[in-house]
Predicted model as a PDB file, atoms N, CA, C, CB and O in Angstrom, pLDDT in the B-factor column:
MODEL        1                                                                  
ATOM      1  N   UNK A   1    -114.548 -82.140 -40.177  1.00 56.00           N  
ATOM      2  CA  UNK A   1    -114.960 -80.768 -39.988  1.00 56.00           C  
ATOM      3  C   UNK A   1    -116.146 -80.746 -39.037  1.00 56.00           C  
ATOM      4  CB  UNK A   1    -115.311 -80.098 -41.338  1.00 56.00           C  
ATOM      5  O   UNK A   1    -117.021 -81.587 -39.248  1.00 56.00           O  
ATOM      6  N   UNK A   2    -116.318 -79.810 -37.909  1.00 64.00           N  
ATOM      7  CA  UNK A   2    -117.317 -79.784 -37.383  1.00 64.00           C  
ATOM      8  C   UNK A   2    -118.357 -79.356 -37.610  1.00 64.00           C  
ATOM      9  CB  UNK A   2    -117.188 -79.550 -36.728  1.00 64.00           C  
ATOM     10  O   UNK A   2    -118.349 -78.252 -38.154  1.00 64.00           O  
ATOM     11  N   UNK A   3    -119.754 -80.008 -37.313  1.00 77.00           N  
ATOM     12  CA  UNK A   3    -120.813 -79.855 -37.724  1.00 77.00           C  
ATOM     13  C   UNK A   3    -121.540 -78.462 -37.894  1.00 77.00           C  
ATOM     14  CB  UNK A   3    -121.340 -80.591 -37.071  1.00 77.00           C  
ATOM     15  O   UNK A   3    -122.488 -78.174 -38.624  1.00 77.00           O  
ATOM     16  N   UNK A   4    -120.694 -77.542 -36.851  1.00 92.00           N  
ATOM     17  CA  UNK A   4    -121.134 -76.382 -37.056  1.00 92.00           C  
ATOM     18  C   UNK A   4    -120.859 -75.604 -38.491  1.00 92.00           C  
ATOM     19  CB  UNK A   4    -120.656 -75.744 -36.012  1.00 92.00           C  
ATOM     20  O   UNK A   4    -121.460 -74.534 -38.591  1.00 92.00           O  
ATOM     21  N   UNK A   5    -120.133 -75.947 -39.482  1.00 95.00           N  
ATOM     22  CA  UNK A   5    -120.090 -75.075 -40.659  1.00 95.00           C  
ATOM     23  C   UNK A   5    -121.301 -75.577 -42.128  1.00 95.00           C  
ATOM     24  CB  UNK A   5    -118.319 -75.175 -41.135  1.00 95.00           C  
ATOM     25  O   UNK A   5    -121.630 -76.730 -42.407  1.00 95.00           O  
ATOM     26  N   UNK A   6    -121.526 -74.925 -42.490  1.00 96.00           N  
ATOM     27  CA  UNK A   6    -122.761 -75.277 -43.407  1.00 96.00           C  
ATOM     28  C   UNK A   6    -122.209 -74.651 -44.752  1.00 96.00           C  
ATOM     29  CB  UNK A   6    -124.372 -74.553 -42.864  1.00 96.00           C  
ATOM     30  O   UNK A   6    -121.675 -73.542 -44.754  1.00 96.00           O  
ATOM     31  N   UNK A   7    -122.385 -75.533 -46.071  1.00 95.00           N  
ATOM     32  CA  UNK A   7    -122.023 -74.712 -47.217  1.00 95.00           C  
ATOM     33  C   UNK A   7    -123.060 -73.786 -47.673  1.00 95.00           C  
ATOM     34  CB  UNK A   7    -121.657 -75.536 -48.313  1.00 95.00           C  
ATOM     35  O   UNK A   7    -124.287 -73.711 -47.599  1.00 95.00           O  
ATOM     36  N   UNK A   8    -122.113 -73.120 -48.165  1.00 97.00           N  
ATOM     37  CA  UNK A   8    -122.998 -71.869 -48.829  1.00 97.00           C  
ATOM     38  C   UNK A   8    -123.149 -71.745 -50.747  1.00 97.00           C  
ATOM     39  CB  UNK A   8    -122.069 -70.294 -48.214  1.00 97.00           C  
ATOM     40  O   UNK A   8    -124.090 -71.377 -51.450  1.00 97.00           O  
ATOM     41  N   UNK A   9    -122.026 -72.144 -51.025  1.00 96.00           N  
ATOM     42  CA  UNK A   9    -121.532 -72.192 -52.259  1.00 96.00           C  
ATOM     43  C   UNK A   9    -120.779 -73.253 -52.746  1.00 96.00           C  
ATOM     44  CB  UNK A   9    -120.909 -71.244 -52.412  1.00 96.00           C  
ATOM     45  O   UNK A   9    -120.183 -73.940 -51.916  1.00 96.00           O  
ATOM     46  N   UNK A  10    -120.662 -73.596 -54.245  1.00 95.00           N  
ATOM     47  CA  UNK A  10    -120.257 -74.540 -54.454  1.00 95.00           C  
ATOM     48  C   UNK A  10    -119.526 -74.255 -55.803  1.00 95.00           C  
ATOM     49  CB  UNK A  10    -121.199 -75.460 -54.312  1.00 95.00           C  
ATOM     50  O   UNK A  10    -120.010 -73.278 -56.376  1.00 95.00           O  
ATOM     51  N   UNK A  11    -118.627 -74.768 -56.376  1.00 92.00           N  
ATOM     52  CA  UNK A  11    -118.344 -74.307 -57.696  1.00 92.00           C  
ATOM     53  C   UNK A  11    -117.326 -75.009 -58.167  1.00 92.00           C  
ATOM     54  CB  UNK A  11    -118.068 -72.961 -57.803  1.00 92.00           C  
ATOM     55  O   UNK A  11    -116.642 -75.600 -57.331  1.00 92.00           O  
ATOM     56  N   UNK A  12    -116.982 -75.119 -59.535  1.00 89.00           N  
ATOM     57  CA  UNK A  12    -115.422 -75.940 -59.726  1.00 89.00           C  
ATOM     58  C   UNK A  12    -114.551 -75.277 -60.126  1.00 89.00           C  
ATOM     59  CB  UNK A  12    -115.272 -77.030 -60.637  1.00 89.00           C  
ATOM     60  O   UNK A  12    -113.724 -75.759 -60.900  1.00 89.00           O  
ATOM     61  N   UNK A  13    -114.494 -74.133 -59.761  1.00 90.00           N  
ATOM     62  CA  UNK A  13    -113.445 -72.996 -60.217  1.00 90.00           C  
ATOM     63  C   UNK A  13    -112.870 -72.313 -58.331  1.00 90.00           C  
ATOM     64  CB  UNK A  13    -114.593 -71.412 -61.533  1.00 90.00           C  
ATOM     65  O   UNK A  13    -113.394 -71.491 -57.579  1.00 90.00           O  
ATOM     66  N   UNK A  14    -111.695 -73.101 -58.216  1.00 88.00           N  
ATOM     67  CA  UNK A  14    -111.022 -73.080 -57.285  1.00 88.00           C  
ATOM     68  C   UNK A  14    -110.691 -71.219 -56.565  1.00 88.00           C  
ATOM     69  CB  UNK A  14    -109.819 -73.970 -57.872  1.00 88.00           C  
ATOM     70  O   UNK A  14    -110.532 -70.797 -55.420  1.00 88.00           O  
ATOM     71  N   UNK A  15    -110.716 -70.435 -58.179  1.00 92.00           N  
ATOM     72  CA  UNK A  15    -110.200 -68.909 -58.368  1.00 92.00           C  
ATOM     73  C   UNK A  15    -111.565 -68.055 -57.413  1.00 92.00           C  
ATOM     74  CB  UNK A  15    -110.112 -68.366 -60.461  1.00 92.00           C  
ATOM     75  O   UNK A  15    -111.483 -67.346 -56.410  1.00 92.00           O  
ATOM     76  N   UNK A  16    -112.456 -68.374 -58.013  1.00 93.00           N  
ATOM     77  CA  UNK A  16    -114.038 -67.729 -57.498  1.00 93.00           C  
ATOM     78  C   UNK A  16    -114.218 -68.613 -56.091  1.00 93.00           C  
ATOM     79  CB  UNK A  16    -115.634 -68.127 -58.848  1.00 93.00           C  
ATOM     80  O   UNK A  16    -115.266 -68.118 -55.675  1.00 93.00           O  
ATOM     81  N   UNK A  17    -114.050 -69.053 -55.661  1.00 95.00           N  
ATOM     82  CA  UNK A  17    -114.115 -69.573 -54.428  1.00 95.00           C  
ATOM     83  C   UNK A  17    -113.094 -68.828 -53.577  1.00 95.00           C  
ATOM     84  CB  UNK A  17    -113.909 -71.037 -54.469  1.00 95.00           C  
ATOM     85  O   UNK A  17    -113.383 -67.918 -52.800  1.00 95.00           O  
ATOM     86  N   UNK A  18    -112.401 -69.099 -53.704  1.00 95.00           N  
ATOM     87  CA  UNK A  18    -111.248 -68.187 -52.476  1.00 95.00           C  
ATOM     88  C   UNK A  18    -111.532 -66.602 -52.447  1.00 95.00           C  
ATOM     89  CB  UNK A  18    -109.321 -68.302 -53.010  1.00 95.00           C  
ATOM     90  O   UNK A  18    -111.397 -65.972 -51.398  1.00 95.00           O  
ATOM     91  N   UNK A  19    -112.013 -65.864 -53.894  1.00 95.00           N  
ATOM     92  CA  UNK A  19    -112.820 -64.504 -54.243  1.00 95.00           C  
ATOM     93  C   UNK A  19    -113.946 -64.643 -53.231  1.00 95.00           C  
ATOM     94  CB  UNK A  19    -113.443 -64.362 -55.945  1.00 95.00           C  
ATOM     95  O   UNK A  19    -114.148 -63.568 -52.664  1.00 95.00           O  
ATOM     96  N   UNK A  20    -114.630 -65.484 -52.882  1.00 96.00           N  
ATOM     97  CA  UNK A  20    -115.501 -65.731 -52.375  1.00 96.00           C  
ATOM     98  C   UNK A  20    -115.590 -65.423 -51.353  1.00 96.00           C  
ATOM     99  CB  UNK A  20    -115.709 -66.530 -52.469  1.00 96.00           C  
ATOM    100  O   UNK A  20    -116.344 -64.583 -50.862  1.00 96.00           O  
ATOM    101  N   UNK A  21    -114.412 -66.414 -50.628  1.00 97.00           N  
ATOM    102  CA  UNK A  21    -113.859 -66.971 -49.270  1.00 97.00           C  
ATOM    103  C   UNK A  21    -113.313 -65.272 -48.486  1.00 97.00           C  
ATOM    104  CB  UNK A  21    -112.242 -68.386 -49.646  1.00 97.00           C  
ATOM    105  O   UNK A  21    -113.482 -64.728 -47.395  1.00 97.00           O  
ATOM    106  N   UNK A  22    -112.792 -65.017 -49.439  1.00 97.00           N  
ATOM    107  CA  UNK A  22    -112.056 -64.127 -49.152  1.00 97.00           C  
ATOM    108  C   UNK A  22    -112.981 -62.433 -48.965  1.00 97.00           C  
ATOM    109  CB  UNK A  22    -110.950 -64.301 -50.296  1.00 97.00           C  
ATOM    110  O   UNK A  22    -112.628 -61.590 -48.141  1.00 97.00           O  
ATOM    111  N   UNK A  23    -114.263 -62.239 -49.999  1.00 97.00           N  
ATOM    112  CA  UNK A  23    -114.870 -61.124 -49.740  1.00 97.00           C  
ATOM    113  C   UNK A  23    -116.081 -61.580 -48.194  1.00 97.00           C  
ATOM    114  CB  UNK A  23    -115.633 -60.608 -51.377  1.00 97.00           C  
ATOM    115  O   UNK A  23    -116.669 -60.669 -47.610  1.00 97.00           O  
ATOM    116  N   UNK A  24    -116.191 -62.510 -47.924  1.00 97.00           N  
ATOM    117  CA  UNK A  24    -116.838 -62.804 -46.640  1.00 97.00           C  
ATOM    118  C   UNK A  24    -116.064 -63.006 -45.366  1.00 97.00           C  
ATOM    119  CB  UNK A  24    -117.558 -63.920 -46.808  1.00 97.00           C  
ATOM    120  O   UNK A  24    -116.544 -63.055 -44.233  1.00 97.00           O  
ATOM    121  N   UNK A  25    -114.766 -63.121 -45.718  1.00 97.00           N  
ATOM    122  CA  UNK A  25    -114.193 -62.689 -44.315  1.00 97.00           C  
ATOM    123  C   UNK A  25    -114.262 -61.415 -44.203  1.00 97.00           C  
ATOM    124  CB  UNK A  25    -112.815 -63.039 -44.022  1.00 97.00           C  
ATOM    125  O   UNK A  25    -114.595 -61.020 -43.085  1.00 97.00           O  
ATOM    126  N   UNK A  26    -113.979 -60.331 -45.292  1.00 97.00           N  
ATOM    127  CA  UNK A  26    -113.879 -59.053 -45.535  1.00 97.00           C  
ATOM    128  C   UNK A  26    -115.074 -58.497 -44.353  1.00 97.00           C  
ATOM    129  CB  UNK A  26    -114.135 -58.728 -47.234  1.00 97.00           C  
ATOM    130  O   UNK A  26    -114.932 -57.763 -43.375  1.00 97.00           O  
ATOM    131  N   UNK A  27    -116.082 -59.073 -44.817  1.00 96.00           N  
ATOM    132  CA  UNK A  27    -117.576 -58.726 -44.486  1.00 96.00           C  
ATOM    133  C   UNK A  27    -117.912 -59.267 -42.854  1.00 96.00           C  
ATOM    134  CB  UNK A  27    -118.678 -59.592 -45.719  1.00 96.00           C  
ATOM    135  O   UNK A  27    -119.076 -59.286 -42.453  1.00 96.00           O  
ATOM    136  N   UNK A  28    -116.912 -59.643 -42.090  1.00 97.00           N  
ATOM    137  CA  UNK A  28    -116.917 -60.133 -41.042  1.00 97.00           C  
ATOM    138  C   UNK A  28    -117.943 -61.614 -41.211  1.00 97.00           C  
ATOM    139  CB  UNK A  28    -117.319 -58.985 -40.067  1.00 97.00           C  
ATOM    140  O   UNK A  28    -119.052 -61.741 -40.692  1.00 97.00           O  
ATOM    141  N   UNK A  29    -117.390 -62.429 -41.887  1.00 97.00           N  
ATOM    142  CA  UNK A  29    -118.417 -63.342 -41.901  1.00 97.00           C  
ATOM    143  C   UNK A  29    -117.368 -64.948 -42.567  1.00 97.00           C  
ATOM    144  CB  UNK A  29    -119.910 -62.586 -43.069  1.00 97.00           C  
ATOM    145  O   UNK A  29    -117.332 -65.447 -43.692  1.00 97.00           O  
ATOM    146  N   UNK A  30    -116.556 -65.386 -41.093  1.00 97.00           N  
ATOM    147  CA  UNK A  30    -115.597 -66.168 -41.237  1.00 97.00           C  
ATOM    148  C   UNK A  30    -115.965 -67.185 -41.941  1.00 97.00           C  
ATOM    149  CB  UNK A  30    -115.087 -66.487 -40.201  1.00 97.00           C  
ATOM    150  O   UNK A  30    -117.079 -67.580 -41.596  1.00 97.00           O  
ATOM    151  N   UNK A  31    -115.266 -68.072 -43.205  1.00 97.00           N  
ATOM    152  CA  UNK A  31    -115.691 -68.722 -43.886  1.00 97.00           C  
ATOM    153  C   UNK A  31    -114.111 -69.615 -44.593  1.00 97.00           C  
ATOM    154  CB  UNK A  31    -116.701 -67.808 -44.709  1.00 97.00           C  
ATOM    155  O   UNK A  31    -112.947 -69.215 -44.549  1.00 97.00           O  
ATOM    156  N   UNK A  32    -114.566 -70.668 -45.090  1.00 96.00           N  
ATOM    157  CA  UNK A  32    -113.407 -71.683 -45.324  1.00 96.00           C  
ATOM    158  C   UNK A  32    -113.846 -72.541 -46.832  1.00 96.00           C  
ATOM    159  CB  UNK A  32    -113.286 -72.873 -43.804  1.00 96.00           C  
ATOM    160  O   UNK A  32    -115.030 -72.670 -47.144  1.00 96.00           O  
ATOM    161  N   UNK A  33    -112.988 -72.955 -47.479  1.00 95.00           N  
ATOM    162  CA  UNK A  33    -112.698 -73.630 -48.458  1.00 95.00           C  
ATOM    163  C   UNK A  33    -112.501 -74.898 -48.074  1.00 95.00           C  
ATOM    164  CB  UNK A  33    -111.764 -73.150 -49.085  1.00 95.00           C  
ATOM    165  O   UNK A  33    -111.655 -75.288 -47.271  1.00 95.00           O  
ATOM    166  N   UNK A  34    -113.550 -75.746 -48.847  1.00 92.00           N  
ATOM    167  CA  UNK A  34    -113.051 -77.300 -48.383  1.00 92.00           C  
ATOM    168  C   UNK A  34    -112.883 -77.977 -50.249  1.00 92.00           C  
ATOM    169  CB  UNK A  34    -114.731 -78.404 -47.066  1.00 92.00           C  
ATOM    170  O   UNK A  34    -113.887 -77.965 -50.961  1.00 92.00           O  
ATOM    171  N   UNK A  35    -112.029 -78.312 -50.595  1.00 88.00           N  
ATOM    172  CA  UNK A  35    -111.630 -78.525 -52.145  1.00 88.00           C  
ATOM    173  C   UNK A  35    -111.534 -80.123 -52.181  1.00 88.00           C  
ATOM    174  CB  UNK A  35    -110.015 -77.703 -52.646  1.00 88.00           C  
ATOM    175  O   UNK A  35    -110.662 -80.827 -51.671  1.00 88.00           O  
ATOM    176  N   UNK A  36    -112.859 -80.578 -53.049  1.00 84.00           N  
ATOM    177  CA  UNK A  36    -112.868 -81.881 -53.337  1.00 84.00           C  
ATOM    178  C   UNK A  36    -112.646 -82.307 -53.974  1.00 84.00           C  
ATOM    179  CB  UNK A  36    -113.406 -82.351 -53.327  1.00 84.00           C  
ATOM    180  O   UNK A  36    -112.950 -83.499 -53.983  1.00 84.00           O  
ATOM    181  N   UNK A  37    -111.548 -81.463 -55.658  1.00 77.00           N  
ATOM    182  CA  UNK A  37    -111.311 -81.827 -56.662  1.00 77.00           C  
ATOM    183  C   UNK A  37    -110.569 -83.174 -56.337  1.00 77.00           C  
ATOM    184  CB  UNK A  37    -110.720 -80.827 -57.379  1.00 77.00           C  
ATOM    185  O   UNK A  37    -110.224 -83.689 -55.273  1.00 77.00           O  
ATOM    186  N   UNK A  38    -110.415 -83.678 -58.097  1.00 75.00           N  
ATOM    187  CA  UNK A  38    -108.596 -84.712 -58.132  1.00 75.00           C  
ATOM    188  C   UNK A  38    -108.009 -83.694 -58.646  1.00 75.00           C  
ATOM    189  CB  UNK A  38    -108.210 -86.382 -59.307  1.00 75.00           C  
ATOM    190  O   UNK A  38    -108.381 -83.068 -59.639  1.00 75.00           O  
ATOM    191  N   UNK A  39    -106.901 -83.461 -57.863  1.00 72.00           N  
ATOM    192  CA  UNK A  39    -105.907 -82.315 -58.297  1.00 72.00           C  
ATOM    193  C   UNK A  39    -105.258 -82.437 -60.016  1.00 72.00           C  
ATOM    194  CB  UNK A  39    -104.516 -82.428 -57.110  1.00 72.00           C  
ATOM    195  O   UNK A  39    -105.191 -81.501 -60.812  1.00 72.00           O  
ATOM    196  N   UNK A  40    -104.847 -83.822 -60.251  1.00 72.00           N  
ATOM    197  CA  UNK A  40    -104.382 -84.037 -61.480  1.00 72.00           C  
ATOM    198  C   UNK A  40    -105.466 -83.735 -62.676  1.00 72.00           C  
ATOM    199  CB  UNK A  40    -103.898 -85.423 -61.478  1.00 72.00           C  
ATOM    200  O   UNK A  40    -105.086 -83.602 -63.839  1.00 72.00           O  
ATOM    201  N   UNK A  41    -106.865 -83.636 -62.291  1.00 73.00           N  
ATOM    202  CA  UNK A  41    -107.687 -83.364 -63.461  1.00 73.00           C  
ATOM    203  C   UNK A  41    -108.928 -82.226 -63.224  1.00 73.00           C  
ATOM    204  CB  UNK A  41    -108.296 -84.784 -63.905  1.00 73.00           C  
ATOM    205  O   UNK A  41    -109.948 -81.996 -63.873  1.00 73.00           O  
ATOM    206  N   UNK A  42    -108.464 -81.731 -62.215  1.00 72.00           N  
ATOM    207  CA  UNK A  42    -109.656 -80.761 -61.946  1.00 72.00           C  
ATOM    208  C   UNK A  42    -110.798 -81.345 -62.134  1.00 72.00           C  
ATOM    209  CB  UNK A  42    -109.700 -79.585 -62.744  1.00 72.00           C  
ATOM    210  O   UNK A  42    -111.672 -80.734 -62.750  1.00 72.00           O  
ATOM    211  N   UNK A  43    -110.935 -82.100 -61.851  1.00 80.00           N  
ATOM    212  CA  UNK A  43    -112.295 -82.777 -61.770  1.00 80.00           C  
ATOM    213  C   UNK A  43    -113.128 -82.669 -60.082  1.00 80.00           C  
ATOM    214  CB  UNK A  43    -111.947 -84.518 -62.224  1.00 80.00           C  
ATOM    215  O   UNK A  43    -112.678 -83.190 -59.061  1.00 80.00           O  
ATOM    216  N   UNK A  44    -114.224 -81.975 -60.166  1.00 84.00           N  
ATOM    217  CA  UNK A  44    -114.916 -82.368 -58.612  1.00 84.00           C  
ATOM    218  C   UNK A  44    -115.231 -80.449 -58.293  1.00 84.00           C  
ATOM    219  CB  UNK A  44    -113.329 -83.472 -57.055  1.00 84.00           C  
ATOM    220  O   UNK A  44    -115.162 -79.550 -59.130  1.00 84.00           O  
ATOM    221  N   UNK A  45    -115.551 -80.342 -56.893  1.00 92.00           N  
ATOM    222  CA  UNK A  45    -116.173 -79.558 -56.811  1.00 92.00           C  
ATOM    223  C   UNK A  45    -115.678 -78.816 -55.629  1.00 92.00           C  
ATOM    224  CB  UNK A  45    -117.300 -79.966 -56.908  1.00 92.00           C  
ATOM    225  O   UNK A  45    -115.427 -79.657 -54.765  1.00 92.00           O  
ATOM    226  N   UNK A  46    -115.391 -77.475 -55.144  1.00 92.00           N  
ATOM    227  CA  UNK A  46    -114.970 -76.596 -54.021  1.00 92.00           C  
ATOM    228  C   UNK A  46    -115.962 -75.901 -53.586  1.00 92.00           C  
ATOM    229  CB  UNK A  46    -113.963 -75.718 -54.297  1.00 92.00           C  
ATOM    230  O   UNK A  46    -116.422 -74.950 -54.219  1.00 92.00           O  
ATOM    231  N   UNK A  47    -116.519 -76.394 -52.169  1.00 94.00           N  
ATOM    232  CA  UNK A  47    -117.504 -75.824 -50.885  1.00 94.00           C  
ATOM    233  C   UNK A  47    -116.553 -74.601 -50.480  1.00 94.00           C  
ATOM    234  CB  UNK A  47    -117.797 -77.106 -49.356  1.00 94.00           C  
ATOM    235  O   UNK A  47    -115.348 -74.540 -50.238  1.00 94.00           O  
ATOM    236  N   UNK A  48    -117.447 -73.777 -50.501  1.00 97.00           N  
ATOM    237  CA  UNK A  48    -117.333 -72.744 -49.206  1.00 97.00           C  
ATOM    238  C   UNK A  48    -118.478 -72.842 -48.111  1.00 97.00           C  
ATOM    239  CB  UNK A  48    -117.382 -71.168 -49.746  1.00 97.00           C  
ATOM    240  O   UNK A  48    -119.691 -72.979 -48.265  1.00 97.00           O  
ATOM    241  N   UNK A  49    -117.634 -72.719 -46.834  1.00 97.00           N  
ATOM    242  CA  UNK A  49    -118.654 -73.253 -46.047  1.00 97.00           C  
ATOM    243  C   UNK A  49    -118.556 -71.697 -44.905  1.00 97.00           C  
ATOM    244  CB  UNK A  49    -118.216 -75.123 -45.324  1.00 97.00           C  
ATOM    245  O   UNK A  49    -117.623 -70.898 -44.822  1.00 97.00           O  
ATOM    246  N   UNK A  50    -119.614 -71.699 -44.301  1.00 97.00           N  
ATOM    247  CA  UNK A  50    -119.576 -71.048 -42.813  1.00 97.00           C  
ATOM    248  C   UNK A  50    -120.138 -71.168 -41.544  1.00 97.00           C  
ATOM    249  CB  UNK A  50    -119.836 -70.098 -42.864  1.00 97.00           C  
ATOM    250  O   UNK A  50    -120.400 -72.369 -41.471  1.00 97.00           O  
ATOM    251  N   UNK A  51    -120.458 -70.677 -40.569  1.00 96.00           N  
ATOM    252  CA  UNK A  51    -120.863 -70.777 -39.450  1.00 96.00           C  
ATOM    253  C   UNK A  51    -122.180 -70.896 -39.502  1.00 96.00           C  
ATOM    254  CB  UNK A  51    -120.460 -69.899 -38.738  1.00 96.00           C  
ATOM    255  O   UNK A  51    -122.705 -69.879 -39.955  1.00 96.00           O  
ATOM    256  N   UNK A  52    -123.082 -71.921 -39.153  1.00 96.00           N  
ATOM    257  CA  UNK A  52    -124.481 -71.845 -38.911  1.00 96.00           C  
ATOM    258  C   UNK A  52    -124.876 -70.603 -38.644  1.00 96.00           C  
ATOM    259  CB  UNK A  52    -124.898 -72.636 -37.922  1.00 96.00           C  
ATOM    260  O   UNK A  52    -125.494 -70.056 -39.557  1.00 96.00           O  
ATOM    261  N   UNK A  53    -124.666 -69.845 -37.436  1.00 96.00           N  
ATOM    262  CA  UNK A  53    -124.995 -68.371 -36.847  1.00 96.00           C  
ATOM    263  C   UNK A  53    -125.579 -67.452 -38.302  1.00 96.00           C  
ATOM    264  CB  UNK A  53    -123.300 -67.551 -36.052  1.00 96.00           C  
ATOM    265  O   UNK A  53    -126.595 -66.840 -38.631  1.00 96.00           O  
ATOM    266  N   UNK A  54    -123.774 -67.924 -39.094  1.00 97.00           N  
ATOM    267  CA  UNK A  54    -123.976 -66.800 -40.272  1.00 97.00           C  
ATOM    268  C   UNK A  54    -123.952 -66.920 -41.387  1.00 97.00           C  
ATOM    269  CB  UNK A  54    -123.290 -65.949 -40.337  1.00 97.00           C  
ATOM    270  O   UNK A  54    -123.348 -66.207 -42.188  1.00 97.00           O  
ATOM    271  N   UNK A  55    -124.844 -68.175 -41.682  1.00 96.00           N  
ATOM    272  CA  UNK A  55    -125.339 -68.926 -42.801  1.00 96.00           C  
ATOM    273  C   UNK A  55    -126.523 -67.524 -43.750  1.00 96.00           C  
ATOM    274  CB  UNK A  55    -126.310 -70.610 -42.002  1.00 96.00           C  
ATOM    275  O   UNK A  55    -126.280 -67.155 -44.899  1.00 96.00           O  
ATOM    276  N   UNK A  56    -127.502 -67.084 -43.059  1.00 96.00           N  
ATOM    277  CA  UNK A  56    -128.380 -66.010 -44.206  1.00 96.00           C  
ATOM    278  C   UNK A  56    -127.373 -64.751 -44.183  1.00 96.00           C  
ATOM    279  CB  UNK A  56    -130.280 -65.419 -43.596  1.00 96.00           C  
ATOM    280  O   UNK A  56    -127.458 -64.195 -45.278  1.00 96.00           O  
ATOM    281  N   UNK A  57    -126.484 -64.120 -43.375  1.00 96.00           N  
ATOM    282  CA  UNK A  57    -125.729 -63.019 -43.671  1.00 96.00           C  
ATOM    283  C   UNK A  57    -124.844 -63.607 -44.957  1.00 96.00           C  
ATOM    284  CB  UNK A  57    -124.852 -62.490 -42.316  1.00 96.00           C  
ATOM    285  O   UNK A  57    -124.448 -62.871 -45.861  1.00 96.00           O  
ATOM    286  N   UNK A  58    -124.634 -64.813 -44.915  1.00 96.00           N  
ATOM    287  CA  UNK A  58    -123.534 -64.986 -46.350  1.00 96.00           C  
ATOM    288  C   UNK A  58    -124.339 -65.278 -46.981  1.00 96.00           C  
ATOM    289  CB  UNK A  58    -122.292 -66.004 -46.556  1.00 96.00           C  
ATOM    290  O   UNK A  58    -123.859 -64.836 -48.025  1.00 96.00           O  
ATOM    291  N   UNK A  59    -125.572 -65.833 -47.374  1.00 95.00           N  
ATOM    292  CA  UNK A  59    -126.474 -65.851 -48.059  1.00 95.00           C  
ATOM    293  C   UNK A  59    -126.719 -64.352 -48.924  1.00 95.00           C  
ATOM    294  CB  UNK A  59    -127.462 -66.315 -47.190  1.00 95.00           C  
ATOM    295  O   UNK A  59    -126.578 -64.203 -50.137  1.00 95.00           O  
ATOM    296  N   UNK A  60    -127.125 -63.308 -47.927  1.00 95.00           N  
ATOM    297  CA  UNK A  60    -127.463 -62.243 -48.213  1.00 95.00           C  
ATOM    298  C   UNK A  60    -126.044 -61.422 -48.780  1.00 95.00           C  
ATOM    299  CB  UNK A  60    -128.206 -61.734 -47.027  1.00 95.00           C  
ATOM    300  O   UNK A  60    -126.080 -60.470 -49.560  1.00 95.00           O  
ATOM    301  N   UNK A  61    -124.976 -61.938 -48.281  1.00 96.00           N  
ATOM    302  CA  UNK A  61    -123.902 -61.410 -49.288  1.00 96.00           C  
ATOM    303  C   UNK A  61    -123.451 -62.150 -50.742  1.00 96.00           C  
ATOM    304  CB  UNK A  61    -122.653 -61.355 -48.472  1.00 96.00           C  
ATOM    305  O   UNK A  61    -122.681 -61.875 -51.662  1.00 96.00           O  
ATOM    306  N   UNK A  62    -124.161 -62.988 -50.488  1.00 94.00           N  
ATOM    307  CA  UNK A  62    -123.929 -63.767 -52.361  1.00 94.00           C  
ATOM    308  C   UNK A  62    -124.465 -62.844 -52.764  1.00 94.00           C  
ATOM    309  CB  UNK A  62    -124.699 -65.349 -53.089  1.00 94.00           C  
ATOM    310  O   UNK A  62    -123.954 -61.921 -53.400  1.00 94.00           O  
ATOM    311  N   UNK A  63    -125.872 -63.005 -52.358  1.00 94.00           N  
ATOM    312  CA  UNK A  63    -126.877 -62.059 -53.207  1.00 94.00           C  
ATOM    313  C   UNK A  63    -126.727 -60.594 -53.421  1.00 94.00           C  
ATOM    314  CB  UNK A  63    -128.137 -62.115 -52.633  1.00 94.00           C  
ATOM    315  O   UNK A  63    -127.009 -59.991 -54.456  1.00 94.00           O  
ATOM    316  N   UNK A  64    -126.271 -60.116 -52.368  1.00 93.00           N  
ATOM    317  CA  UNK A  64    -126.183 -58.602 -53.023  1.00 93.00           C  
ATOM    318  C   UNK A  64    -125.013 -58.435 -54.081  1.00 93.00           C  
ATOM    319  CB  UNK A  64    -125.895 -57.440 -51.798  1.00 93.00           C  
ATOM    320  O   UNK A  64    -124.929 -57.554 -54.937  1.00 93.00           O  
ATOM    321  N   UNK A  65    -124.310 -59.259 -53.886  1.00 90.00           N  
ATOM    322  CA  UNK A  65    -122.822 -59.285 -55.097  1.00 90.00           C  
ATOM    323  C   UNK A  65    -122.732 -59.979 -56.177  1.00 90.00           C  
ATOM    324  CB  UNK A  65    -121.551 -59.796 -54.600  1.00 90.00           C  
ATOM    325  O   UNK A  65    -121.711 -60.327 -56.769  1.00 90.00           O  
ATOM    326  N   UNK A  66    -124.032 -60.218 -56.477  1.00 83.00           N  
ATOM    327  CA  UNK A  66    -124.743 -61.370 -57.369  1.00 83.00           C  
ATOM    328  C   UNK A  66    -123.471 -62.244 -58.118  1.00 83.00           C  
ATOM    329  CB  UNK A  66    -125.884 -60.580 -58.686  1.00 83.00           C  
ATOM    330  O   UNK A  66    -122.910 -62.136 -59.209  1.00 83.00           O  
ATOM    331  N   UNK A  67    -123.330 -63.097 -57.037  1.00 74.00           N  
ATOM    332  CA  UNK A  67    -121.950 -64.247 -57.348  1.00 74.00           C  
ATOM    333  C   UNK A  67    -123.055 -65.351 -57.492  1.00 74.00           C  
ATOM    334  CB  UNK A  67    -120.464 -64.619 -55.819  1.00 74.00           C  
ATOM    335  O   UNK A  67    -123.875 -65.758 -56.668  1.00 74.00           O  
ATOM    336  N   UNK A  68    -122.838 -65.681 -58.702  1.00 66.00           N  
ATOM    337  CA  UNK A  68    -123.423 -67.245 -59.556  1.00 66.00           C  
ATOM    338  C   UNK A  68    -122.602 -68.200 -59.208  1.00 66.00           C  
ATOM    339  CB  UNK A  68    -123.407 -67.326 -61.302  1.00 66.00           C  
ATOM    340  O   UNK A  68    -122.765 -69.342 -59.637  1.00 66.00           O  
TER     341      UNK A  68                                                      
ENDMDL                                                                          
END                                                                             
């Protein structure tokens, strides 16, 4: 992945991540899922990552949507 994307979020619930993924594209603020589980045990952890540029705008959209 290129260096330009930075995570924003992290979580092991695959469901709230793509919710995630998905209300920040909404928000013009392109963003991707990188899933590090083991699929057979759900074990491990799913980054959402985005663009350096628009690293505090997704910042500032966690926060106003107060996603834990």
């Amino acid at each position: 992945m290129s260096e330009n994307w930075v995570k924003v979020y992290t979580t092991g619930d695959a469901f709230a991540a793509e919710v995630l993924k998905q209300g920040l594209t909404e928000a013009g603020i392109p963003a991707v899922t990188m899933n590090k589980q083991l699929s057979a045990y759900y074990i491990g952890e799913i980054n959402v990552l985005v663009n350096k540029v628009d690293f505090d705008k997704a910042i500032e959209y966690i926060v106003e949507n107060e996603i834990e």
